[in-house]
C-alpha positions as CSV (number, residue, x, y, z in Angstrom):
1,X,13.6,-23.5,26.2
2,X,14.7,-20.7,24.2
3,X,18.7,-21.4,22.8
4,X,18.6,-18.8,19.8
5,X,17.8,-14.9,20.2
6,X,17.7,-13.4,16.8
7,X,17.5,-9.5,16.4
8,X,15.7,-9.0,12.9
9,X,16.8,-5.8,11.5
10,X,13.9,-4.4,9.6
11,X,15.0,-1.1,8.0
12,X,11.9,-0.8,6.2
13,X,9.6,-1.6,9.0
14,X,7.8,-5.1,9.0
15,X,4.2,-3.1,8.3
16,X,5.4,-1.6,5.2
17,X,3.5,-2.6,2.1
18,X,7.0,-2.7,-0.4
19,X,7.5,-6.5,-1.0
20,X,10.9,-7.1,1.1
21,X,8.5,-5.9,4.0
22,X,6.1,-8.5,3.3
23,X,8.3,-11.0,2.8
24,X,10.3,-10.7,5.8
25,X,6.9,-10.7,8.1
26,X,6.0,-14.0,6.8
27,X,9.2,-15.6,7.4
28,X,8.7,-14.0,11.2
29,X,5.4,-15.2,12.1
30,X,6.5,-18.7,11.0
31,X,10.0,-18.5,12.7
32,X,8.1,-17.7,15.7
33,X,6.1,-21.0,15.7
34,X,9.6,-22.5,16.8
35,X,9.8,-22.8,20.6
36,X,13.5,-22.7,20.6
37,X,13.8,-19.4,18.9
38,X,13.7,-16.2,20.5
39,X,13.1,-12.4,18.0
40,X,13.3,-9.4,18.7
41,X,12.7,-6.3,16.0
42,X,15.6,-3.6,15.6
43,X,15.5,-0.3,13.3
44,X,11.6,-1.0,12.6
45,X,11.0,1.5,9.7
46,X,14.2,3.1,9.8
47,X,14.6,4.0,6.7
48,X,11.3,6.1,6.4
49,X,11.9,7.6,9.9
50,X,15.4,9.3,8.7
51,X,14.7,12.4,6.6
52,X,17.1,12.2,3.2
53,X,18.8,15.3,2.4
54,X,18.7,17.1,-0.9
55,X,22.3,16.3,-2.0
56,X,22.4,20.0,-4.8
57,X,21.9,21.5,-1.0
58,X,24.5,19.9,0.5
59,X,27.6,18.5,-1.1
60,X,29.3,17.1,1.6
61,X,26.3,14.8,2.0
62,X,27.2,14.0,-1.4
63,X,30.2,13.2,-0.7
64,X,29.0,11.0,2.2
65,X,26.7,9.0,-0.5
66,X,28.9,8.1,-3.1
67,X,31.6,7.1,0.1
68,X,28.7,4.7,1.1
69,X,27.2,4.4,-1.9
70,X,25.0,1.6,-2.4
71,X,23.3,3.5,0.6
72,X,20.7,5.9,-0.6
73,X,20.9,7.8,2.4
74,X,24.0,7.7,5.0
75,X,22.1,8.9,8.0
76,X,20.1,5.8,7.5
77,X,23.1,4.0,8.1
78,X,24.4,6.1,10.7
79,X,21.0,6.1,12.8
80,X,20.9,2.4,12.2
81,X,24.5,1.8,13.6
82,X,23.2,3.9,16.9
83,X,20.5,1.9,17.5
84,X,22.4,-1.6,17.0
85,X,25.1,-0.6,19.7
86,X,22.4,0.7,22.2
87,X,20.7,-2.5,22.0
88,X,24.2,-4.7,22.2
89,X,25.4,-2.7,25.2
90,X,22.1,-3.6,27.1
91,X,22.0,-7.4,26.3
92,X,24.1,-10.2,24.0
93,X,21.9,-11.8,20.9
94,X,23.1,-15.2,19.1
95,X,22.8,-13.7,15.8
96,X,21.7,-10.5,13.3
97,X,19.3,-10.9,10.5
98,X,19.3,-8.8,8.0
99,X,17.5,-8.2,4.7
100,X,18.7,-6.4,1.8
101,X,17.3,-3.8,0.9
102,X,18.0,-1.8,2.3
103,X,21.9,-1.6,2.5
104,X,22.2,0.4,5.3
105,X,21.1,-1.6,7.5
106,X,23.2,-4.1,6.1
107,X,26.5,-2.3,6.7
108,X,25.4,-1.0,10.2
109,X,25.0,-4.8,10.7
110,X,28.7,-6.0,9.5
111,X,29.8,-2.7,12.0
112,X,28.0,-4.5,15.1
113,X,29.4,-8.4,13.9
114,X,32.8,-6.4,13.8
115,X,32.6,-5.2,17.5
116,X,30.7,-8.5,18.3
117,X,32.1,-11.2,16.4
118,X,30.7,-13.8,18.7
119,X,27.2,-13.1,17.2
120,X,26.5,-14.3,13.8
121,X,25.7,-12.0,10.8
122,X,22.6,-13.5,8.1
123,X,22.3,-11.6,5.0
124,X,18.6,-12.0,4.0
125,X,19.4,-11.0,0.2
126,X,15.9,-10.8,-1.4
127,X,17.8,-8.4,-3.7
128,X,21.3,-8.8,-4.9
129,X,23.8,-6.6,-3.1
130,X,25.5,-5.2,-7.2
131,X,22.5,-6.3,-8.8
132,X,22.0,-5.6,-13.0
133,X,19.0,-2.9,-12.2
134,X,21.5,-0.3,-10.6
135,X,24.2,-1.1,-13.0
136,X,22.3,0.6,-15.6
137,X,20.1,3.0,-13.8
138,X,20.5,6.4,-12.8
139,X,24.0,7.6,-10.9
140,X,24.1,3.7,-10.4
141,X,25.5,3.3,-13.8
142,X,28.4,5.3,-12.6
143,X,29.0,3.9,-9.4
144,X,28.4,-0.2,-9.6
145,X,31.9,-0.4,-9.2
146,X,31.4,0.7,-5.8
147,X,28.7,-1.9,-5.4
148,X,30.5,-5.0,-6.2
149,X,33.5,-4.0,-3.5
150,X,30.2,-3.4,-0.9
151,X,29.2,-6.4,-1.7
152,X,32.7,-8.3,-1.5
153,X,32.5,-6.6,1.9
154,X,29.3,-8.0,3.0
155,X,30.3,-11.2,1.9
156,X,33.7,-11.4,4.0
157,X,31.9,-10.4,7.1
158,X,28.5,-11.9,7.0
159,X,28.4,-15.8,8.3
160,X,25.8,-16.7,5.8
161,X,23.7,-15.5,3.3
162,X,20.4,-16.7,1.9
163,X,19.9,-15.9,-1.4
164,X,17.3,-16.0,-4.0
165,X,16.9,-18.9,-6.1
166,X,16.4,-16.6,-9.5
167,X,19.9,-15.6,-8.4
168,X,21.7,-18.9,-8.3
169,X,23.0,-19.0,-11.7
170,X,24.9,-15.8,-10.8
171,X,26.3,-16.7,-7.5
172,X,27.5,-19.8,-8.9
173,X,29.8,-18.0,-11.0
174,X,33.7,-18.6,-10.7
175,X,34.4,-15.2,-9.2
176,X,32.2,-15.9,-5.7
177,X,33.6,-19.6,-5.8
178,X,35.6,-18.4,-2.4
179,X,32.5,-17.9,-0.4
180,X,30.6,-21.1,-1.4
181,X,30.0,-22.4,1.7
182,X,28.5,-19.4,3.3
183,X,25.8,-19.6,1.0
184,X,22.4,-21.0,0.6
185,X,19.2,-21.0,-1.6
186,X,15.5,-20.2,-0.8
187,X,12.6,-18.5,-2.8
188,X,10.6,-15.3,-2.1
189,X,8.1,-17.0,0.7
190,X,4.3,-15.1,-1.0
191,X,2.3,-18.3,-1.4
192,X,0.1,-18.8,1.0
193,X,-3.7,-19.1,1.7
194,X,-5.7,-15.7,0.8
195,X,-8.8,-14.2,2.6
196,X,-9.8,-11.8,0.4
197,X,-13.7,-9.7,0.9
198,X,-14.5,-9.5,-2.7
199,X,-14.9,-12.7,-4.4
200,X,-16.8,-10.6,-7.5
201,X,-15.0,-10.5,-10.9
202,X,-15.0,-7.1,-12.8
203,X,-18.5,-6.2,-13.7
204,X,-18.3,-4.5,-16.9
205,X,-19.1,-6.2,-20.3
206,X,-15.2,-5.6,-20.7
207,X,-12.6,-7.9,-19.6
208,X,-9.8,-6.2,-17.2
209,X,-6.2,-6.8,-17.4
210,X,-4.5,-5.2,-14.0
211,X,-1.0,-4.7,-13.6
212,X,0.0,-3.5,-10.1
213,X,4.1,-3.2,-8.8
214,X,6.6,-0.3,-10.1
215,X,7.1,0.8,-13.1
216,X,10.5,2.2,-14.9
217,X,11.3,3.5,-17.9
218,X,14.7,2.0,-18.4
219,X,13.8,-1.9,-16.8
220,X,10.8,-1.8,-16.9
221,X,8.4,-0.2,-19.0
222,X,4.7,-0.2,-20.0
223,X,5.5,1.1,-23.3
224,X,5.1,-1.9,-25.7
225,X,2.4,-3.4,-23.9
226,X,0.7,-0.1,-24.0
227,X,1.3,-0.2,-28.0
228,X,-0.2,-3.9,-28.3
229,X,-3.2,-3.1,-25.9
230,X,-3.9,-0.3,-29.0
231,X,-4.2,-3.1,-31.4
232,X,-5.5,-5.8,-29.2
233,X,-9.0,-3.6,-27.6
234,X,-10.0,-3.1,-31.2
235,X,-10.7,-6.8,-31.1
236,X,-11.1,-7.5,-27.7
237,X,-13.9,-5.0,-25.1
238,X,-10.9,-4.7,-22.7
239,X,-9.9,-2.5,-19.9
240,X,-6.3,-1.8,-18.4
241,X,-5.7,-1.0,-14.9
242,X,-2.6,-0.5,-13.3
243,X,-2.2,0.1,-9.6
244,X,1.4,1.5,-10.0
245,X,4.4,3.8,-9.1
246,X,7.6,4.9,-10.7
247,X,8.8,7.1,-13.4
248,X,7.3,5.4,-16.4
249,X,3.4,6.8,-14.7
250,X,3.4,9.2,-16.5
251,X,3.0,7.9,-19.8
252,X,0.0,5.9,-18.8
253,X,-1.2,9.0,-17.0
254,X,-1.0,10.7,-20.4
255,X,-2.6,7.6,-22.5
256,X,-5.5,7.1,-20.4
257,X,-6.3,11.0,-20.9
258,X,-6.8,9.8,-24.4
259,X,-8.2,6.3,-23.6
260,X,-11.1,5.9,-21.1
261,X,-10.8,2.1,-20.8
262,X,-6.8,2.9,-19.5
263,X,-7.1,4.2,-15.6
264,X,-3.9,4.8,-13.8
265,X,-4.6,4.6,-9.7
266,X,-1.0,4.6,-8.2
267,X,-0.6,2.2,-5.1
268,X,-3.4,1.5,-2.7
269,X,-3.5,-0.5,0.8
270,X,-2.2,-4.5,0.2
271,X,-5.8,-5.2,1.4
272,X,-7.4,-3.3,-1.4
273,X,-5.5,-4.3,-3.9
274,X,-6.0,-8.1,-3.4
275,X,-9.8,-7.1,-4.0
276,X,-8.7,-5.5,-7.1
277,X,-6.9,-8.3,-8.1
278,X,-9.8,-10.5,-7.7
279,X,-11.8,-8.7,-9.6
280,X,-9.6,-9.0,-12.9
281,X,-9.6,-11.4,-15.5
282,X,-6.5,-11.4,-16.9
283,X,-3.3,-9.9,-14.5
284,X,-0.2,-8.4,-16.5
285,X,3.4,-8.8,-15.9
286,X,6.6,-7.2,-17.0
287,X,10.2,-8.6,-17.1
288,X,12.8,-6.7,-15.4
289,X,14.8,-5.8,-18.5
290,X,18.7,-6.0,-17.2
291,X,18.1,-8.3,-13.9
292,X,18.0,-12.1,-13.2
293,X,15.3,-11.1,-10.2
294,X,11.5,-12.4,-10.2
295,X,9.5,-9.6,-9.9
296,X,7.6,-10.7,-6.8
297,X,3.9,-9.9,-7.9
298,X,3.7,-13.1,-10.3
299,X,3.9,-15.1,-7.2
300,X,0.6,-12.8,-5.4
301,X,-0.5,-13.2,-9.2
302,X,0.1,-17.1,-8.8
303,X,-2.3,-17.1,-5.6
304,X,-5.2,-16.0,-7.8
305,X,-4.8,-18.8,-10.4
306,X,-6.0,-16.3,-13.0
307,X,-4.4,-16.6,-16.4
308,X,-1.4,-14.3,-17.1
309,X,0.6,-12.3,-19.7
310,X,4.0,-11.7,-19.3
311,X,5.9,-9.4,-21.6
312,X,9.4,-10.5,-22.0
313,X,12.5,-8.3,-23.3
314,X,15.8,-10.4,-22.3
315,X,17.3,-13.9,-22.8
316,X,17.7,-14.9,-18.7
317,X,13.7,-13.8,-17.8
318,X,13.6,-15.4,-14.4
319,X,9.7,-15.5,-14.2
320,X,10.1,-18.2,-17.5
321,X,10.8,-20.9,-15.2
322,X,8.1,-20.1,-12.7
323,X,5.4,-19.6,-15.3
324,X,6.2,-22.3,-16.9
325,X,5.4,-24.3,-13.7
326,X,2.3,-22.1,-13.1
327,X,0.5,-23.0,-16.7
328,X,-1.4,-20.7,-17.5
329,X,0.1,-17.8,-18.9
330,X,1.3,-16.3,-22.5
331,X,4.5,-14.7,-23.3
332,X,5.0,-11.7,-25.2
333,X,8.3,-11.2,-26.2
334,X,9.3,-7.8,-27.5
335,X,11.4,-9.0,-30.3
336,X,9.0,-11.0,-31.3
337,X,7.1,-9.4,-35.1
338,X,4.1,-7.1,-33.2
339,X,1.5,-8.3,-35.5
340,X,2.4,-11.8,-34.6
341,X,2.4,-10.9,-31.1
342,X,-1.0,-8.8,-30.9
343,X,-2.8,-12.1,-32.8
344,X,-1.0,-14.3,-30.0
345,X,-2.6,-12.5,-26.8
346,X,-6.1,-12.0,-28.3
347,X,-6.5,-15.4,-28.9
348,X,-5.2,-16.5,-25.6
349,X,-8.0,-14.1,-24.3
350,X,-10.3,-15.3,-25.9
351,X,-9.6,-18.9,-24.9
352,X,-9.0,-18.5,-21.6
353,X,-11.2,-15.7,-20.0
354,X,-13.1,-17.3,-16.9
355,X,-10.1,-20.3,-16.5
356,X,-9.1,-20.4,-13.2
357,X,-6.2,-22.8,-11.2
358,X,-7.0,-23.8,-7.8
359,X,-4.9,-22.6,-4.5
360,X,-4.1,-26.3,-3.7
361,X,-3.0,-26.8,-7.3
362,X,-0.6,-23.4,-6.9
363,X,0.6,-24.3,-3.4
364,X,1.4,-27.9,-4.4
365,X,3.8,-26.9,-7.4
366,X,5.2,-23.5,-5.5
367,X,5.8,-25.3,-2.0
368,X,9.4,-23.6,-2.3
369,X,7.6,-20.4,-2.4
370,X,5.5,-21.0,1.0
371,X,6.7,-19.5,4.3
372,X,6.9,-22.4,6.5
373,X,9.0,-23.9,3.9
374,X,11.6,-21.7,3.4
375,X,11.2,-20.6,7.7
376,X,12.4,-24.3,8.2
377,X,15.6,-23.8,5.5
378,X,16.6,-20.4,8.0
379,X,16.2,-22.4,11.4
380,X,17.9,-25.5,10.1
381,X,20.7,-22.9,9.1
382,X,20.3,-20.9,12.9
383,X,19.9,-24.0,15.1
384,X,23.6,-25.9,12.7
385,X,20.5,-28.9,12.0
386,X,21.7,-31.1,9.3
């Protein structure tokens, strides 16, 4: 007997490869194993199916941005909004969920609970709403003002919000005292068994270190790991591979013209990369430089059980903790003396090339991090269990 009908807003469709995506079809398919609970997809791929406009073009579209700002594109929003009342009109759903990002489906969401306040509003917030990244990137810097009142929004309409464990220390902060009891805690759900075709390891003589994820130049860059990989390969026969995107391409695109062990391949198909992955020895991580967030690739990392670097370059890392937990790993901090730091990693390399943790091991210590885990945290919310 079905006695909850969700609608599950996926703005940026449930088949993308981006990691909300993956995260939110995960929590689905296990949602779905409850017999009580009815979902239904809304705005699938929204996001990529609205054309953005060039805002030098058009200035009133501008206008519209920094009005709605943190949406990156209004019309997202707009289309979003259309969709939600067409599908409201034709029949009555218990509740909304909604992830963020992105945040236009999130407002187009607090429009509907607004013209249906019988059905309850979930905010989903694998990202934070005003979140350190855009406070100190781009037009963001300018406008994070704007974010914070969005998100005070949000928070006034919205029933409940799941947040992110890495962000707990902020939400617990006097100023969001007031909305308490409308939140709760789970953890990005990417741990789970892998299938993956290639069990082979790099075959070269060299070792491989892969990094795959975005890159960015102001919170999170390459650069210093680029400059200790210079020292480090004159000791160590190793290769670098990213499988990345983002602004700070470039100068690995420009290095590996130089450097034939340093290959820059942008993204590739989930399905590819996890044969990639498996084919490295050693899998490279970098700290988001202004945000509390876990960069969500240590936990596919995790899966592998492969030893890992992290670079560090701020105070409250959130991938600490979970590393920590995970075992093996190095950290590289930044402010660390370089020469120190170079004579650090080669000898973990040298240590631990061909060490290995095993998927029960990873699952056992990271059940928090597990689909079915934190599925049964949203239905015990959805159903009112105790």
């Amino acid at each position: 007997m079905i006695n909850m009908r969700v609608l599950f807003v996926s703005g940026f469709g449930i088949n993308s490869t981006v990691p909300n995506p993956i995260c939110e079809t995960r929590i689905i398919k296990w949602l779905k194993k409850y017999p009580n609970i009815q979902i239904d997809i809304a705005c699938d791929g929204i996001v990529e199916k609205t054309p953005e406009k060039n805002w030098k073009c058009h200035p009133l579209y501008m206008l519209r941005r920094i009005k709605c700002w943190p949406s990156n594109n209004p019309d997202v929003e707009k289309a979003c909004r259309k969709e939600l009342c067409e599908i409201f009109d034709a029949q009555d759903y218990d509740c909304l969920f909604v992830p963020h990002k992105p945040f236009e489906t999130v407002y187009a969401a607090c429009y509907i609970k607004k013209k249906h306040p019988k059905a309850k509003l979930y905010i989903y917030a694998l990202d934070p709403i005003a979140n350190e990244v855009d406070a100190n990137n781009g037009i963001g810097k300018h406008l994070f003002f704007l974010s914070k009142i969005a998100e005070e929004k949000v928070f006034e309409i919205a029933d409940h919000i799941f947040h992110m464990e890495c962000n707990k220390r902020k939400y617990d902060e006097e100023k969001y005292k007031k909305y308490a009891d409308k939140f709760s805690y789970l953890d990005f759900p990417l741990i789970e068994s892998r299938d993956v075709k290639s069990g082979q390891e790099h075959d070269s003589s060299a070792l491989l270190i892969l990094y795959s994820g975005l890159l960015n130049d102001v919170y999170r860059s390459p650069k210093y790991f680029l400059e200790l990989y210079d020292v480090v390969s004159e000791s160590i026969d190793a290769q670098l591979h990213f499988y990345a995107k983002g602004n700070s391409v470039k100068e690995i695109e420009e290095r590996a013209a130089n450097n034939k062990r340093i290959k820059s391949f942008g993204y590739i198909p989930k399905e590819d990369l996890e044969e990639k992955i498996e084919e490295a020895q050693f899998l490279l991580n970098i700290g988001n430089k202004y945000s509390d967030m876990l960069p969500s690739k240590l936990l596919t990392y995790f899966m592998t059980g492969k030893p890992i670097i992290h670079i560090k370059n701020q105070e409250n890392d959130a991938s600490i903790h979970y590393l920590e937990r995970y075992g093996l790993y190095i950290v590289i901090d930044e402010r660390d003396p370089f020469e120190e730091n170079a004579k650090k990693l080669i000898e973990f390399m040298k240590n631990n090339h061909g060490k290995r943790l095993s998927l029960d091991y990873v699952r056992r210590t990271f059940t928090h991090n597990t689909p079915e885990w934190n599925a049964k945290q949203i239905k015990r919310v959805l159903m009112g269990d105790k």
